[in-house]
N, C-alpha and C positions, 0 to 999 in steps of 0.2 A: 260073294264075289271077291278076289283078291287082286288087286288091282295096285300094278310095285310102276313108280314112275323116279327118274334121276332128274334130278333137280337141277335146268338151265341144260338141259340135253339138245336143247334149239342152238345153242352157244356154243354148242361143243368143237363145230371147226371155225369157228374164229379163235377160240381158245387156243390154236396151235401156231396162232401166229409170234405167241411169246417166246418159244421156245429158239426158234434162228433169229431173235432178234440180234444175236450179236455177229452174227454173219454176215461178210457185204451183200451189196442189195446182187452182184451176178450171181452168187452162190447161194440164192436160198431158194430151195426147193419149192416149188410150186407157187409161194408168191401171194401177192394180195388176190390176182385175177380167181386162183385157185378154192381162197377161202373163200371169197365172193360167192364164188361158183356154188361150193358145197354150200353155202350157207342158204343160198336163194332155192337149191335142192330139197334142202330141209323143211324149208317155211313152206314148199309149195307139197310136200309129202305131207304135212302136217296138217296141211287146209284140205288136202283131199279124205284125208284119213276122218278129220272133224266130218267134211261134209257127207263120208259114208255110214259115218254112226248117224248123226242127225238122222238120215233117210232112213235108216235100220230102225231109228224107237219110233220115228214116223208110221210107219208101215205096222210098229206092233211086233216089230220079232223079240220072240220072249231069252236070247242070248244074247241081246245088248243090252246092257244096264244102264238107264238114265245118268250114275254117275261119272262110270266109265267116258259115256258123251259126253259130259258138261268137262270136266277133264281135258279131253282133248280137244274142245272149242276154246280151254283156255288157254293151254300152251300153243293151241296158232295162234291166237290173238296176240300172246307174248313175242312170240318168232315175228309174227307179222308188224310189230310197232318195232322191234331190234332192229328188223329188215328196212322202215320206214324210216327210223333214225337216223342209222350209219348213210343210207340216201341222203336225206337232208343236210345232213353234215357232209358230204363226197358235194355234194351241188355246192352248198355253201364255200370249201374249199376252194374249188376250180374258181366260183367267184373273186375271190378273195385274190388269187394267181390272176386272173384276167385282168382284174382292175390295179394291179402293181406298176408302177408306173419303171421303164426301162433305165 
């Protein structure tokens, strides 16, 4: 089985946030909402894709390969702790502005 994976491919559209960083915040194309967007897209591709191999070596189909599965149980699990960070840290934030005193 030949099995090619890009390395941090979960990261891949927050990565294009660096790119307009020097741009003012009216003029930059599609914006935090955007990478958000794609990002939470990915991590939620990525757990379904896991949870249809899981089912697939479950079941015994002999065209999924246990490592291929393990694989991509662990880049959701990578996407999904990115996903949980940048949250933690976005909540943290807003705190951080709430509690600033005027």
């Amino acid at each position: 089985m030949n099995v090619t994976t890009k390395p941090l491919d979960a990261l891949l559209p927050v990565g294009a946030l660096g790119k307009s960083a020097s741009k003012a915040p009216e003029a930059v194309e599609g914006g935090f909402l955007d990478a958000m967007k794609q990002a939470l897209t990915t991590t939620t591709k990525l757990q379904s894709e896991s949870g249809r191999l899981s089912r697939e070596v479950t079941f015994g189909n002999p065209t999924v390969g246990l490592e291929e599965t393990m694989l991509a149980g662990v880049k959701s699990n990578i996407a999904f702790q990115a996903t949980l960070q940048t949250r933690n840290r976005i909540v943290q934030a807003y705190t951080d502005v709430m509690n600033m005193q005027v």
